[in-house]
C-alpha positions in Angstrom: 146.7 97.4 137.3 144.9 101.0 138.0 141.8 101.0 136.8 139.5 103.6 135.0 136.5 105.1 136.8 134.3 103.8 133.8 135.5 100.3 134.3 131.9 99.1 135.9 129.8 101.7 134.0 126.9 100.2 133.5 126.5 98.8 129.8 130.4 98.1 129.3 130.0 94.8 130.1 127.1 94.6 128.0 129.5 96.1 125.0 132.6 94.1 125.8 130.2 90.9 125.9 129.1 91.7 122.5 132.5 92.1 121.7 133.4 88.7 122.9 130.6 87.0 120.8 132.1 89.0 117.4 135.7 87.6 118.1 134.4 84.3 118.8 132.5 84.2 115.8 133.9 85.5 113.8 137.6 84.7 114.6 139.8 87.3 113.8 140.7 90.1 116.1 140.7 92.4 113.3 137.4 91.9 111.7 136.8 91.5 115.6 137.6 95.7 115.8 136.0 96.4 112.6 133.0 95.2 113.1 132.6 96.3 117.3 133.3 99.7 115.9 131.0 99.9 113.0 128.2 98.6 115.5 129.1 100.6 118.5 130.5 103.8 116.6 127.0 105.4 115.6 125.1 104.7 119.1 126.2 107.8 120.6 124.7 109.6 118.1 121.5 107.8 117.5 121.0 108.4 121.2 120.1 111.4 123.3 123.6 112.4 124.1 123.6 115.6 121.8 119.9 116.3 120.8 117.0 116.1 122.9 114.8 113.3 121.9 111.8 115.4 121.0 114.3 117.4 118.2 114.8 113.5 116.8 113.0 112.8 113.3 110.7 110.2 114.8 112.4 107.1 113.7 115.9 108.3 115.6 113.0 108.7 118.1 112.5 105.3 118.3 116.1 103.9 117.7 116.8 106.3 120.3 114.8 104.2 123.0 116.3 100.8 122.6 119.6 102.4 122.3 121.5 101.5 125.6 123.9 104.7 125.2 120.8 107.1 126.0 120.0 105.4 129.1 123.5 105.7 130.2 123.3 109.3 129.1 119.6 110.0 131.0 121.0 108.9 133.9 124.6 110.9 133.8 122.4 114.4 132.7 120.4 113.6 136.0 122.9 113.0 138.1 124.6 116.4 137.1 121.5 118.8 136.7 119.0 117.7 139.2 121.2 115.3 141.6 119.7 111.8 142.6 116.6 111.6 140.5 115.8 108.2 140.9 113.1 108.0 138.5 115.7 108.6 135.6 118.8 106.5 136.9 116.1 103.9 137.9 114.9 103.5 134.7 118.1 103.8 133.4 119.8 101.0 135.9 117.2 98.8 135.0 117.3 98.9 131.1 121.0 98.8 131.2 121.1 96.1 133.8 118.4 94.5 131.3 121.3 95.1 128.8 124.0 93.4 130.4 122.9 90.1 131.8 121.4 89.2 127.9 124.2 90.1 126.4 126.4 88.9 128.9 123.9 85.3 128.7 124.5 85.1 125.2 128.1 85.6 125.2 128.6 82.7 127.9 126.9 80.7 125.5 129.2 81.7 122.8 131.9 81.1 124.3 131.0 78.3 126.4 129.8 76.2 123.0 133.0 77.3 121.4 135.1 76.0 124.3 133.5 72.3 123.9 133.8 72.0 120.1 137.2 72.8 120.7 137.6 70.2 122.8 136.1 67.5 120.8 
């Protein structure tokens, strides 16, 4: 299967674990969409992706700093206007490699306690 060239983007495993953890819990691949897209639908916006952060009322401000889509975003802007600024896709690498591995933790957990209660 070809695959896309944002297949290992950092963060998407982060999202598709929390997706995993909503269709686990929830059980239904339907509210499963639903409820992935109501979550994830808005982050692009509360991030710096089309403002810059400083034109952001202060409390998007401060979404805007735990929201994994502007580090993503920081880092892709770098890359494209100043080249390898390692400071920024650092940063970024870090937080969204921060990103991943919980929510990746907390979906094996999910998953792996919903794989032995079904086997009991």
């Amino acid at each position: 299967m070809p695959s896309s060239e944002y297949d290992d983007a950092p963060a998407t495993h982060g999202f598709m674990a929390f997706s995993n953890v909503l269709g686990v819990v929830t059980g239904s691949s339907r509210v499963t969409g639903i409820a992935t897209n109501f979550v994830q639908f808005p982050l692009p916006f509360a991030s710096t992706a089309f403002v810059p952060i400083d034109a952001l009322p202060g409390w998007l401000q401060v979404a805007s700093s735990v929201n994994p889509v502007t580090y993503g975003v920081d880092a892709a802007r770098a890359i494209m206007l100043t080249g390898w600024a390692w400071d920024v896709i650092g940063r970024s690498l870090v937080v969204l490699g921060t990103f991943d591995l919980i929510s990746g933790a907390v979906a094996v957990y999910v998953l792996n306690r919903a794989s032995s209660s079904a086997v009991r």
